[in-house]
C-alpha positions in Angstrom: 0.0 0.0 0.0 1.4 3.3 -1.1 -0.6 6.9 -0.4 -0.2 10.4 1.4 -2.5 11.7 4.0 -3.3 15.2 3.8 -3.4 17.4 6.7 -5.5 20.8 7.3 -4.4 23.8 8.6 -6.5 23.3 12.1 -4.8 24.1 14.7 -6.9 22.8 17.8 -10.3 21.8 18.9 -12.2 22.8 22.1 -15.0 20.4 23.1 -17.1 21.1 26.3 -16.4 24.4 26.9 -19.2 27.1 26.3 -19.1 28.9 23.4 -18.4 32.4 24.2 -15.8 31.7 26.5 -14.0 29.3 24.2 -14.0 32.3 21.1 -12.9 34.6 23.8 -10.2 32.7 25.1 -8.8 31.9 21.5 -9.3 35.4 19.6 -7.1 36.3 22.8 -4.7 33.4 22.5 -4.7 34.9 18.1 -4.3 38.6 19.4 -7.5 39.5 17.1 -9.0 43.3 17.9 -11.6 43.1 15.2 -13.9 40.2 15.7 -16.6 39.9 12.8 -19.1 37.2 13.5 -21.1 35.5 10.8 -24.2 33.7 12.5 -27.1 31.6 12.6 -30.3 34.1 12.1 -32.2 31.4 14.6 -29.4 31.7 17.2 -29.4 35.7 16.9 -33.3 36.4 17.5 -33.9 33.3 19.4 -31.7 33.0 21.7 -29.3 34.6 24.3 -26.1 32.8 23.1 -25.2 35.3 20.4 -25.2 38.1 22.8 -23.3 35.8 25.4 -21.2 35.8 22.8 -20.6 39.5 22.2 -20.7 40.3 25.7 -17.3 37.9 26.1 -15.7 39.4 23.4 -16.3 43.0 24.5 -14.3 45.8 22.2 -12.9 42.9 20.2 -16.4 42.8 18.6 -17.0 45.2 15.5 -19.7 43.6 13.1 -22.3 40.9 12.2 -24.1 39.3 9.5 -26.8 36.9 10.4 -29.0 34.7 8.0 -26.9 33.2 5.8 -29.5 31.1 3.5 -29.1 27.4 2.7 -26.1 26.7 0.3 -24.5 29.6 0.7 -25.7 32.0 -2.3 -23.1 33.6 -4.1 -24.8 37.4 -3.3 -25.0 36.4 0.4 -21.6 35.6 1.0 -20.3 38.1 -0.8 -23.1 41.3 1.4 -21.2 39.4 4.4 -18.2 39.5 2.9 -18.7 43.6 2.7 -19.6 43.4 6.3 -16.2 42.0 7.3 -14.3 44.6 5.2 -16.3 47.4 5.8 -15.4 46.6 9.8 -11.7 45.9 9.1 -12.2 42.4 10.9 -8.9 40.4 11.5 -10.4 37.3 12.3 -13.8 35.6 11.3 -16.1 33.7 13.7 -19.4 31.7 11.9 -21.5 30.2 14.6 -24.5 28.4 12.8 -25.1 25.4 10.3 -23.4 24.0 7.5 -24.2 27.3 4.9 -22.9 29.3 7.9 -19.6 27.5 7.8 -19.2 27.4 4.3 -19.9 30.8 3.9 -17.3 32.4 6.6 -14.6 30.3 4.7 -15.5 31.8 1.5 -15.4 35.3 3.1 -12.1 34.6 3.7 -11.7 34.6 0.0 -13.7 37.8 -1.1 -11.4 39.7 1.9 -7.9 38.5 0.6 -8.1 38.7 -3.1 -11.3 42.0 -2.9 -13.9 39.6 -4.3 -17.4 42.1 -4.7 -19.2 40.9 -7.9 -20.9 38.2 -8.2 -18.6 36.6 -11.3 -15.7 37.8 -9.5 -15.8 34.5 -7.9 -15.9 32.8 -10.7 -12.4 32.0 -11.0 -11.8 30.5 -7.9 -14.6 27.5 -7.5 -13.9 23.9 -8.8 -14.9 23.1 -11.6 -15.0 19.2 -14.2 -13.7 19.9 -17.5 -15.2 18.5 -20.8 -12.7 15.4 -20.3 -13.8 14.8 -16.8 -10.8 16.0 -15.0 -11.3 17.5 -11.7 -9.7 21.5 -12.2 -8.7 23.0 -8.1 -7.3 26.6 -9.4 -4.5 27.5 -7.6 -4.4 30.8 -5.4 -2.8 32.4 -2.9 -4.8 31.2 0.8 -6.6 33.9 2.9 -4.7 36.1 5.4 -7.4 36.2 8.0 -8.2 33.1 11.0 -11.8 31.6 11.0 -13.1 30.0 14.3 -16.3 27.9 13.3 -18.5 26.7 16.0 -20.9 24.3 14.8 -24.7 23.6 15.9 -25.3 20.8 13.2 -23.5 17.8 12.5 -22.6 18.2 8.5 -19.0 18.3 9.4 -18.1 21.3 7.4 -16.1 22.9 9.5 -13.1 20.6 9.3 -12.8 20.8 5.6 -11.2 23.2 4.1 -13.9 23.0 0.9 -16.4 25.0 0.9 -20.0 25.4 -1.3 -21.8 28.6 -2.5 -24.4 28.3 -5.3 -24.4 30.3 -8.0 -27.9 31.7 -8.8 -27.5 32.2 -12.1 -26.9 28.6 -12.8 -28.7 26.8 -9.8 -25.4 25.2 -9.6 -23.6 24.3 -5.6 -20.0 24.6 -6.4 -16.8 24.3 -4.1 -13.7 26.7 -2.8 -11.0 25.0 -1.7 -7.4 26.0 0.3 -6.1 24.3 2.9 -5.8 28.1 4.5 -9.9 28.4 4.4 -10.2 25.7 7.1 -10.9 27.1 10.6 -8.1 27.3 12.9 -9.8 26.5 15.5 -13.1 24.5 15.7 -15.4 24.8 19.0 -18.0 22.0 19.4 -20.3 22.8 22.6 -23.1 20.6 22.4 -25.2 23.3 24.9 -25.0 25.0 21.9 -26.9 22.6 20.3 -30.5 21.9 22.0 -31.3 25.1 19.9 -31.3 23.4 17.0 -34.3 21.8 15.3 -34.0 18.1 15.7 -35.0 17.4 11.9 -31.6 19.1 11.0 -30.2 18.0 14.0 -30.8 14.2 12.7 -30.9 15.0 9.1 -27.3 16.7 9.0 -26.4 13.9 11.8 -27.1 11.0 9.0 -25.6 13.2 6.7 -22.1 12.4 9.1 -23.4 8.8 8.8 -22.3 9.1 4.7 -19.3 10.8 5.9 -18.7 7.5 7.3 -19.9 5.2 5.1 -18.4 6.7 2.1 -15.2 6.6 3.5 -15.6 2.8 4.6 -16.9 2.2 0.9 -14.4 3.7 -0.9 -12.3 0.9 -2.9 -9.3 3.9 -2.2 -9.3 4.0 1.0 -6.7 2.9 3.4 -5.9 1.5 7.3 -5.7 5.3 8.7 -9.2 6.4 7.6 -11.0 3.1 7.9 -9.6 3.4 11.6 -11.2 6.8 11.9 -14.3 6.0 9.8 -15.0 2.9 11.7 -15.2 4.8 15.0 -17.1 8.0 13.2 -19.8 5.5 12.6 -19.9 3.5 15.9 -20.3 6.9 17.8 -22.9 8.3 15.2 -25.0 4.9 15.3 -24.6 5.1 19.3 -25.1 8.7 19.7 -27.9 9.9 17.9 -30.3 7.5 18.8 -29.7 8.5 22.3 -30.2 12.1 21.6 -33.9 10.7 20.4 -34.9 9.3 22.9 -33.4 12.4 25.5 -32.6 15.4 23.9 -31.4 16.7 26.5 -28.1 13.8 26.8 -25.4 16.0 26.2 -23.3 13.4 26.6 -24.9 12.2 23.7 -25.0 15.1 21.5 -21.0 15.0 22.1 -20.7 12.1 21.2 -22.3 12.6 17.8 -20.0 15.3 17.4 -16.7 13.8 18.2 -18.3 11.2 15.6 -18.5 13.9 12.7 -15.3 15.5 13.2 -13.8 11.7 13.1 -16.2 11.3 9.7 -14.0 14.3 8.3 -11.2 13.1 8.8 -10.6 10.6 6.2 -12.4 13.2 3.4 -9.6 16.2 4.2 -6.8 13.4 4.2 -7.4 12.3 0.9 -10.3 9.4 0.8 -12.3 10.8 -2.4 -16.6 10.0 -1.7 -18.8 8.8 -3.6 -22.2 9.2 -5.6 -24.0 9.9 -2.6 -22.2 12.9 -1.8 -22.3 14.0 -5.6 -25.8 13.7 -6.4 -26.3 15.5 -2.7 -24.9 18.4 -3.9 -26.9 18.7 -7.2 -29.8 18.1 -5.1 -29.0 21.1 -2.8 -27.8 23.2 -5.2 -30.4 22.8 -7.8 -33.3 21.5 -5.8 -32.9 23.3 -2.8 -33.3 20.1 -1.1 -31.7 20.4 2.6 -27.6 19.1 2.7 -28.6 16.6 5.1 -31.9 15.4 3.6 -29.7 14.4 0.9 -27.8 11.7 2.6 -30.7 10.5 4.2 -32.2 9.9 0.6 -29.4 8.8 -1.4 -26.9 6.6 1.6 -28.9 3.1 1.0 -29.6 3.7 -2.5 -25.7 4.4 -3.2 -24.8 1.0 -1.2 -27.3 -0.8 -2.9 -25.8 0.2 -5.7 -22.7 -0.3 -5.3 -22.6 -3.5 -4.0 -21.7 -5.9 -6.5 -18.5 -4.0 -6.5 -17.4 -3.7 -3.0 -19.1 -6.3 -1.0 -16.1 -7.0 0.9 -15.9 -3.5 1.8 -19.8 -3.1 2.8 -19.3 -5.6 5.6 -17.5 -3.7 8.1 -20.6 -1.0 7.6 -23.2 -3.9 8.4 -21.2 -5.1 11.2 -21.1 -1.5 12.9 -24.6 -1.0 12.1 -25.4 -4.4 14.2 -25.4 -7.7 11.6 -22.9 -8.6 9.6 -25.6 -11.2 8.3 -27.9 -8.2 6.8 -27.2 -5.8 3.8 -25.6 -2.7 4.9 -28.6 -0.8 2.4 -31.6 -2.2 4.6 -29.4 -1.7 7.8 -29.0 2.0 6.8 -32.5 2.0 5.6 -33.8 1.4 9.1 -31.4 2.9 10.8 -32.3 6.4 8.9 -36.2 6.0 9.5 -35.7 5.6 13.1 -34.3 8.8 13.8 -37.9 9.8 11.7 -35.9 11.4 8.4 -37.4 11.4 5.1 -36.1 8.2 2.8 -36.9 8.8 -0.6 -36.8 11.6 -3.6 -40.1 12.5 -3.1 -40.4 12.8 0.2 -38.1 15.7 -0.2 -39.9 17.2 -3.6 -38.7 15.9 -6.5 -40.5 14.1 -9.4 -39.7 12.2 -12.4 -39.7 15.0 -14.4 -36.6 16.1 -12.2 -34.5 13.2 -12.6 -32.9 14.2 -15.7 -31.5 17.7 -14.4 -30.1 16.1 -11.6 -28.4 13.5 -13.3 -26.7 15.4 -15.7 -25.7 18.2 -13.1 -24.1 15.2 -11.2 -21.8 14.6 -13.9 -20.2 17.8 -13.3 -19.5 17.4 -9.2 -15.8 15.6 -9.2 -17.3 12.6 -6.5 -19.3 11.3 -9.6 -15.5 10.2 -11.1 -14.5 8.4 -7.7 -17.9 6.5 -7.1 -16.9 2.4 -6.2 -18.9 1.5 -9.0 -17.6 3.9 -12.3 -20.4 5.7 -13.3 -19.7 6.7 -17.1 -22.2 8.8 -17.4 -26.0 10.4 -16.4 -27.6 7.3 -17.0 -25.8 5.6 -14.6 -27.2 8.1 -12.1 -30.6 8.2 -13.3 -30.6 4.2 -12.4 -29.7 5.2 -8.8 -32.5 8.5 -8.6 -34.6 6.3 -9.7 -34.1 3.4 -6.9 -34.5 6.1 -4.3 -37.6 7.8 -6.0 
């Protein structure tokens, strides 16, 4: 076996410690006087923890920009982004879901290289050429920290990709430097009983594909199946605890410890699947929620893929409690225990929609790395339809 593991530019991660005094403690420990914070809209007009949060920092606080929407749309990024450089912030702080996280890291972007315009971005987001190659441009990382402190459990925060749809297009594409990453991520799972437990679960099984995709993958190796393996025991322990007692913050720490493990093997190289693909057509141009997605399309991916990587699927049923049983139906039951939605159109789609999203999936780079090869959008359209 022969491979490289690829390391973020993370620096630490506090778990346990409330919120506002862990960002305190580290935008002292980074000697930041201009604290912007990018947050949840819920947590701001809901709640008391924002303020808490403000209150902490004292002077060090200069600016805010709450309710990102979902995926991250290029316009909003970009009004935070004016935010941030209208208050001369020196280091970023998102608090909030997955669009919340992606979006500070993309700030980071607009601030260093004076991103305003909507196409101004266009240069700098992934992209599949016509020959299927997978284009990351190269350019020079931000200049400004990011602490992210996460209330769901998508994971995003220990990636350093990160997804903003272009309106015009209706297209979710990614930004990626290992300099975007946070350099410090602060999981308080307090933080969390504010969160709605259908994106509590939904992003929570959207960990679960973490997970599995990693344990899947036919280019995988020791490290990450180590890490993946334990993501998914603490995941399939943890949130069905937090169902039955919301309030088992034990629990709700333990689900995520399990994401930030599920992460691990995507930033160190293990390349997903089509579940993750098609999940970010489906956000992106069906504004279906990022962890509805996984919910829908985890068993019907395994299914799938199993004639290729049985030997592979059976450390997934084992952890999911019978090796004798098809990790699909395992993750099937698994997902409609915790009350999510299982199929296509459940979540909205028709027949009708099949077709856009199967030929937008050939243009995310995790259609190329799929177990199975899938050479082209009727390969997907015979998974969409197994999960309509």
């Amino acid at each position: 076996m022969v491979g490289e593991i690829i390391c973020t530019a993370t620096e630490s991660v506090v778990y346990g410690m409330p919120a506002a005094t862990a960002i305190s403690q580290q935008a002292e420990r980074m000697s930041a006087q201009r604290v912007f914070l990018l947050v949840s809209q819920s947590l701001a007009q809901q709640t008391e923890d924002i303020e808490a949060i403000k209150t902490k920092l004292g002077q060090r606080f200069v600016a805010q920009y709450s309710g990102m929407p979902p995926h991250a749309p290029r316009s909003a990024v970009l009004a935070a982004a004016d935010i941030a450089r209208q208050a001369k912030a020196d280091l970023v702080v998102t608090v909030g879901g997955g669009s919340v996280t992606d979006a500070g890291k993309i700030v980071l972007i607009c601030l260093k290289h004076n991103l305003r315009e909507h196409d101004d971005l266009e240069p700098y987001h992934v992209y599949v050429d016509a020959q299927g190659n997978t284009i990351k441009p190269v350019f020079e990382g931000p200049d400004i920290p990011l602490i992210s402190v996460p209330t769901t459990l998508s994971g995003g925060e220990f990636n350093p990709l990160g997804g903003a749809t272009d309106e015009n297009l209706k297209f979710k594409q990614g930004y990626e430097h290992r300099l975007m990453v946070p350099r410090c991520v602060i999981l308080d799972p307090q933080l969390t009983r504010h969160t709605p437990e259908w994106l509590w679960f939904s992003t929570g099984v959207r960990a679960v594909d973490h997970a599995v995709e990693a344990l899947a993958s036919l280019q995988s190796n020791d490290f990450c199946d180590g890490l993946a393996g334990s993501a998914l025991r603490l995941l399939v322990e943890g949130l069905p605890r937090v169902k039955a007692d919301p309030s088992d913050m034990e629990a709700r720490l333990k689900c995520q410890i399990g994401v930030w493990q599920s992460m691990m093997p995507i930033v160190a190289g293990v390349p997903m699947g089509a579940s993750h693909a098609i999940g970010h057509v489906l956000g992106g141009s069906k504004d279906v929620p990022h962890g509805y997605t996984s919910c829908v399309m985890c068993p019907a991916v395994l299914a799938y893929n199993l004639p290729v990587n049985a030997h592979r699927q059976q450390r997934i049923a084992t952890i999911f409690g019978s090796s004798e049983r098809p990790a699909a139906a395992q993750a099937d039951e698994f997902i409609r225990a915790l009350d999510m939605p299982r199929t296509l159109t459940q979540v909205g789609l028709k027949e009708d929609d099949l077709q856009l999203v199967a030929d937008n999936t050939m243009h995310d780079f995790w259609a190329r790395t799929n177990p199975r090869p899938i050479t082209g959008a009727n390969d997907v359209m015979t998974i969409l339809r197994s999960a309509l």
